[in-house]
N, C-alpha and C positions, 0 to 999 in steps of 0.2 A: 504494500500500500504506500503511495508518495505520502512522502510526509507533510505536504499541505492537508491532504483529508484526513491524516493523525490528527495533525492539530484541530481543523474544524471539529472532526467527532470529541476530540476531547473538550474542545470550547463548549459544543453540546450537551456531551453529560455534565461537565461542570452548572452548564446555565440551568439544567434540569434540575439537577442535586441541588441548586440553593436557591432558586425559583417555588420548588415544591414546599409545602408548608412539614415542616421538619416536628410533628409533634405528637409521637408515639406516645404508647401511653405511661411511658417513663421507666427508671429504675425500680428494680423489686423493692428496694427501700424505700422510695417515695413515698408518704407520706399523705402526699397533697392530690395525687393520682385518684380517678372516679374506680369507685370501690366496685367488687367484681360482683354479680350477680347470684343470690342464695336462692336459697329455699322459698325465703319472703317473698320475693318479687316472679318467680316461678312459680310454684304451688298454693303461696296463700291469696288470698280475697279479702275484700272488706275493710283494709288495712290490719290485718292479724300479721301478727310475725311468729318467723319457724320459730320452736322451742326446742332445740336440741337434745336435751335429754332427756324429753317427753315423743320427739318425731313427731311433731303436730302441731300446726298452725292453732295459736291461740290469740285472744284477746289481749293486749297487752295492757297493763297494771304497772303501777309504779312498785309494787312489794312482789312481783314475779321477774323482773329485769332489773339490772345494774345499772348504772349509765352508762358504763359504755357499749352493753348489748341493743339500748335503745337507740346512743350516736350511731354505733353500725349499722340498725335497721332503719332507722330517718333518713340517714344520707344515702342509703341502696333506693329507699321511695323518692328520696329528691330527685336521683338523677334517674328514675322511672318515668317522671312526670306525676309522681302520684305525690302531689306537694301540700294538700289537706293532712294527707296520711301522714306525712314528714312532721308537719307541726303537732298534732295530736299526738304523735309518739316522743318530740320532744320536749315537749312539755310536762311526760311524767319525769323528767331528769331530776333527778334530787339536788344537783346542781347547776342551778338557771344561771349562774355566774362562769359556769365554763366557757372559754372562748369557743371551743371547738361546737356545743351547742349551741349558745348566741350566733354563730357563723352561719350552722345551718336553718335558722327560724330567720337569718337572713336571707340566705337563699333561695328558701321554700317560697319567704314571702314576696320576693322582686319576682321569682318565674312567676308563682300567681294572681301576678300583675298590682302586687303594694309596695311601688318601687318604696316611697319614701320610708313604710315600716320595715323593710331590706334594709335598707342603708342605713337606718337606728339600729337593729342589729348589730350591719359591721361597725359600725363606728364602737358600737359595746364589746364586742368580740376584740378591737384593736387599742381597746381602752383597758380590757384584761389583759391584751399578753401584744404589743406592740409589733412583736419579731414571728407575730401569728402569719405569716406569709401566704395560708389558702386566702383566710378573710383578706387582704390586702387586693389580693387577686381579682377573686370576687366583686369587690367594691371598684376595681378599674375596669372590672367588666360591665359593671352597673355604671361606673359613669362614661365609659362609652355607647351605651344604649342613651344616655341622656345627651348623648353628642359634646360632651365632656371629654374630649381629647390630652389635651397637657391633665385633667387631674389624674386620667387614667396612665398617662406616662409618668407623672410622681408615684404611685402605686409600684408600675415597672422599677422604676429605679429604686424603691424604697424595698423591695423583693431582691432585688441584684444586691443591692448596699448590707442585705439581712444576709444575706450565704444562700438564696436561693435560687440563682442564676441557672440552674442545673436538674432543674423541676418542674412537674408538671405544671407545676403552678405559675411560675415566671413564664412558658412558654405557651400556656393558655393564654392569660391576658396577651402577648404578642403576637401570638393569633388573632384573637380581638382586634388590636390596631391596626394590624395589615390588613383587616377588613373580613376574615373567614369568619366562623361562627364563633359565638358567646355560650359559656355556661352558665 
């Protein structure tokens, strides 16, 4: 092959490879990554979540789950679309002060269209824990749905400046601003 068409083909794949939106759905450790798909969002109905040691979708109660079995089944209904279920499950949290659950009752409630009770949320989620990088995310993904551009790039950069440059969460919102889809 002459090496003018090396070069074009490689010009090519180069223009491909960082043209394409680069946003797998992260390392196994990530953290910030949309959580995989259970039992709950499979097999149960009504908003029940699976009950593992019982194998059966039940009603969920604040003295039958933890909080963190509730954060895991809210955020599997958040990113279902099933964003009622989300809130009604986070709300038995025995702690409304967790960022991680403030995060998600913000995001339950911007997708079911309350952006401005979303955004009280994040701002409570990043008023518990500053260096919360999903909420930071979030809240630039919400202010660029409000056509908030520069706030959603302080977000970005406040996620880079946090150690999160490396994350589903930094690379979501940058998605966002290149115009692809929001979470």
């Amino acid at each position: 092959m002459p090496n003018r068409f090396r070069g074009l083909l490689l010009a090519g794949c180069l223009t491909v490879a960082f043209s394409a939106p680069a946003f797998a759905a992260g390392e196994e450790s990530d953290e910030t990554k949309p959580p995989p798909k259970t039992e709950t969002t499979t097999k149960c109905a009504d908003g029940k979540i699976w009950d593992k040691k019982r194998k059966e979708c039940v009603t969920p109660k604040k003295s039958s789950f933890n909080d963190e079995d509730l954060y895991k089944a809210a955020r599997e209904f958040a990113y279902a679309g099933q964003y009622q279920n989300a809130i009604n499950v986070l709300t038995l949290a025995s702690n409304q002060n967790d960022p991680r659950i403030l995060n998600y009752l913000g995001y339950a409630n911007r997708k079911a269209g309350r952006m401005e009770l979303g955004m009280s949320y994040y701002r409570k989620a990043l008023q518990a824990d500053a260096n919360y990088i999903l909420a930071r995310s979030y809240m630039g993904q919400a202010l660029m749905e409000q056509g908030d551009e520069q706030g959603a790039r302080v977000q970005l950069v406040e996620i880079r400046d946090r150690g999160g440059e490396n994350s589903w969460a930094y690379r979501s919102l940058l998605q966002s601003l290149n115009g692809y889809r929001t979470y």
